[in-house]
KOLGU-188020 format. One record per residue (C-alpha): x, y, z. Coordinates in pm, whole numbers, plus 50000, padded with zeros to 5 digits. Layout:
BEGIN
XYZ
...
***
This chain:
BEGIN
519524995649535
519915030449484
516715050949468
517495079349294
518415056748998
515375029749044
511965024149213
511664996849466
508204993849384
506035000049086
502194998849152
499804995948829
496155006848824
494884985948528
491165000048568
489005020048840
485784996348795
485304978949112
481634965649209
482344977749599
482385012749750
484445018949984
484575044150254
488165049450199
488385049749833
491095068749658
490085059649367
487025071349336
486555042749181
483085035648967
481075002148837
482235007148461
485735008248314
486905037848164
487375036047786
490235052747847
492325028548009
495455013047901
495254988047601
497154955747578
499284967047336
499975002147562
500744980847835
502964958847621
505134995247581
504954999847944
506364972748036
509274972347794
509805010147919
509744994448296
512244966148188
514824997648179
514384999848527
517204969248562
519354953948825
517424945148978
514144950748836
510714972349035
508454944749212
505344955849000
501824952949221
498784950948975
495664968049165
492724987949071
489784994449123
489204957049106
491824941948843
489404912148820
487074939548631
489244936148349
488234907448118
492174907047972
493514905448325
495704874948218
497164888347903
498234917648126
499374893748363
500814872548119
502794903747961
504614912448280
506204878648339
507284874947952
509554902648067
510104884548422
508704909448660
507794898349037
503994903549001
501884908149255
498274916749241
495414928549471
491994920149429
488174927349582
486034899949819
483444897449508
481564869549318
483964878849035
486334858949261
485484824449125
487504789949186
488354789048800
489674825448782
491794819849126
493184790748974
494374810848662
495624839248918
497664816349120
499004803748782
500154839148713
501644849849002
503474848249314
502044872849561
498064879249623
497074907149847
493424909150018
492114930350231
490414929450576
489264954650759
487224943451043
487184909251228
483514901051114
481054908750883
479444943251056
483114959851060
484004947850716
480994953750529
480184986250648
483584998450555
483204980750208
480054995550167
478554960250002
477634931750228
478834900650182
482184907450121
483924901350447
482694859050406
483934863950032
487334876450155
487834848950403
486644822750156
489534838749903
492144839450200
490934805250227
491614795649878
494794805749792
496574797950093
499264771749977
499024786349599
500704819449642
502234842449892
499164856450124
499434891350188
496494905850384
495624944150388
493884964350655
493215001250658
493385015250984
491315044151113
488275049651356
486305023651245
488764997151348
491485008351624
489854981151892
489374955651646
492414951951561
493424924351815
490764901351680
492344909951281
495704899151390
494094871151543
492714865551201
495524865651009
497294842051233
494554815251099
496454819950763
499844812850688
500264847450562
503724866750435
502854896350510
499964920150708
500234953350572
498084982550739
497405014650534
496905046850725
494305064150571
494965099450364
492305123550291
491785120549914
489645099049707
486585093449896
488675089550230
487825121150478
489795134850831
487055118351004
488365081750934
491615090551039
493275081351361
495205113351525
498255116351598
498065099251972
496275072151860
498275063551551
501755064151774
499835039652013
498945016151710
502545016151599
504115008351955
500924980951922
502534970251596
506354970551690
505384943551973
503574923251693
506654923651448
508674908451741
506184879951835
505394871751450
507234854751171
504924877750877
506064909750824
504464941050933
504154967250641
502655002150661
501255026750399
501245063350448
503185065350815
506375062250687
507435069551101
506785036351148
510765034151097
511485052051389
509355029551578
511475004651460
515035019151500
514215036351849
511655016352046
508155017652089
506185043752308
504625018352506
502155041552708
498255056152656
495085034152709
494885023152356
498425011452324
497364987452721
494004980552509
495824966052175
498284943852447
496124927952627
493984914352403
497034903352206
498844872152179
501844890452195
505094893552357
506774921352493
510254919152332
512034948252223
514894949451971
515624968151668
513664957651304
515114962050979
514294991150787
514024990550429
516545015250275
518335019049969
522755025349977
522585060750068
519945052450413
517095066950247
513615046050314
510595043350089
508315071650079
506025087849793
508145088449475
511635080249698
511435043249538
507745039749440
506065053649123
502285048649053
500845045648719
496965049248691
494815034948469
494725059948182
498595056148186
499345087848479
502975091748603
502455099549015
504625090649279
501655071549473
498215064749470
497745087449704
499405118149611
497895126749288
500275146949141
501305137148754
504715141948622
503875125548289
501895098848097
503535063447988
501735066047662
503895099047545
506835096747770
509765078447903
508545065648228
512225063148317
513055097648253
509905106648414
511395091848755
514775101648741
514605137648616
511125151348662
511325178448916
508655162349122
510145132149154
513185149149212
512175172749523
510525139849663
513675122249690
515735149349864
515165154950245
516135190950204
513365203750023
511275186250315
509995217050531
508015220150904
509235197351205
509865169950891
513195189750790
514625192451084
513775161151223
516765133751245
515305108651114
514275123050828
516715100650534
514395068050643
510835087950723
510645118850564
506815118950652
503855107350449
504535135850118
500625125850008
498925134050388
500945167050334
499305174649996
495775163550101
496045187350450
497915218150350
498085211349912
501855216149947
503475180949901
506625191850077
505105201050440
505765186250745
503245153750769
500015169650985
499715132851151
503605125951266
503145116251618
506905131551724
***
């Protein structure tokens, strides 16, 4: 794949209504839908515009919000495979999450993605903001396993750097395809304060490169796109977090070099460099996270919108990247998290304020 010509990965906000409240939020998101959002037959256009996108098609990840807030969820779903996209969708640990509506989802698609973000309920709910739903999540996980692909998400930052032994420990309870861990950005209703800093995110990753080694899921991250050099160079296997995550892991201490997800010219995924977000009133951005908008699907091409718009553009060339982040080497698979850049300094090209190197 070539990602100047086509996204790797398309993610769809179908609505910002979610019945939790979040600490990390960047959404924003509220308890009512916004009459503003997307119709069925708008979404019908989008995803005959996204079809253009061919050989081989975006994966397209349905998420919100809370996508189960939408009463037309399966017509939307249903639209997307008529036009035989790999759908995934991710979901909130709410009583909207009923046996009969699982059932349909698992009919619908291949991949489910829930999230996690403590090992019990004191962690989990605090974080979510609405107790209860750490049990509800679990019960979900629970569910589905056997029906789809399991995907479980985690957002990593102060409230959760020592519990993440017990997570993993978790998620090997489930026969899960993938754990991904998002790194939080200051936007939405996410603050610096929830962050990890620079030491303590390198420690996590070294942490995380001895967990991809001892583990048949894959480990994904979200907004620390120098995870890749973890993976290419070696861990940093030093500090009292990184002996703290160890050993009170099941892990072993193997080193060898993981694949990196790149397209033909050794570029790796990074905001807009393979990945375009569309929000719920039909917004053009690059990610969820960086809300910058380069157009809107109900007046233009989203196509167009990725290949020539000069946002999208600058984000796919490492020469436009400036700070440490253009002169660093490994800058064609990294190139730093563009939406941590924008929520630090409001300049989108900077050098990532959270890069460990």
């Amino acid at each position: 794949m070539n990602f100047s010509k086509n996204p790797l990965i398309v993610f769809y906000e179908v609505t910002r209504a979610c019945m939790l409240s979040c600490k990390h939020c960047r959404a924003n998101a509220q308890k009512k839908r916004n009459p503003l959002e997307l119709n069925l037959q708008e979404i019908e256009k989008l995803a005959k515009d996204l079809n253009e996108f061919n050989d081989p098609k975006p994966i397209l990840i349905i998420t919100g919000g809370d996508p189960l807030m939408r009463e037309d969820i399966y017509e939307i779903l249903d639209i997307f495979n008529r036009y035989k996209f790999n759908v995934s969708i991710s979901f909130s640990g709410t009583v909207l999450a009923t046996p009969e509506r699982l059932d349909k989802i698992s009919e619908k698609v291949k991949n489910v993605a829930i999230s996690i973000d403590g090992s019990n309920d004191k962690i989990h709910d605090s974080f979510r903001n609405v107790i209860g739903t750490f049990q509800k999540s679990m019960e979900i996980l629970g569910y589905l396993e056997g029906k789809v692909n399991l995907q479980i998400n985690t957002t990593v930052g102060k409230h959760n750097i020592f519990d993440l032994p017990n997570i993993l420990k978790l998620a090997d309870n489930f026969n899960i395809t993938t754990w991904d861990l998002f790194f939080i950005v200051p936007t939405g209703r996410a603050t610096l304060d929830l962050s990890l800093n620079s030491s303590e995110i390198i420690q996590v990753m070294s942490w995380l490169y001895f967990v991809q080694t001892s583990r048949n899921f894959r480990i994904k991250v979200t907004e620390a796109p120098f995870y890749n050099r973890i993976k290419i160079s070696g861990p940093i296997d030093k500090g009292e977090i990184f002996e703290y995550l160890t050993e009170n892991s099941d892990i072993e201490m193997v080193k060898k070099t993981l694949h990196v997800t790149r397209d033909i010219n050794g570029m790796g995924v990074t905001d807009g460099r393979g990945t375009i977000f569309i929000s719920h009133t039909g917004e053009i951005q690059p990610t969820g996270f960086l809300p910058l908008i380069a157009g809107n699907v109900r007046t233009d091409s989203i196509k167009e919108v990725y290949l020539n718009s000069p946002l999208f553009v600058n984000l796919r060339d490492p020469d436009k990247l400036e700070g440490k982040c253009k002169s660093c080497e490994f800058r064609n698979i990294c190139g730093g998290s563009r939406a941590r850049a924008y929520a630090v300094y409001g300049n989108y090209l900077k050098e990532d304020p959270s890069c460990p190197f």
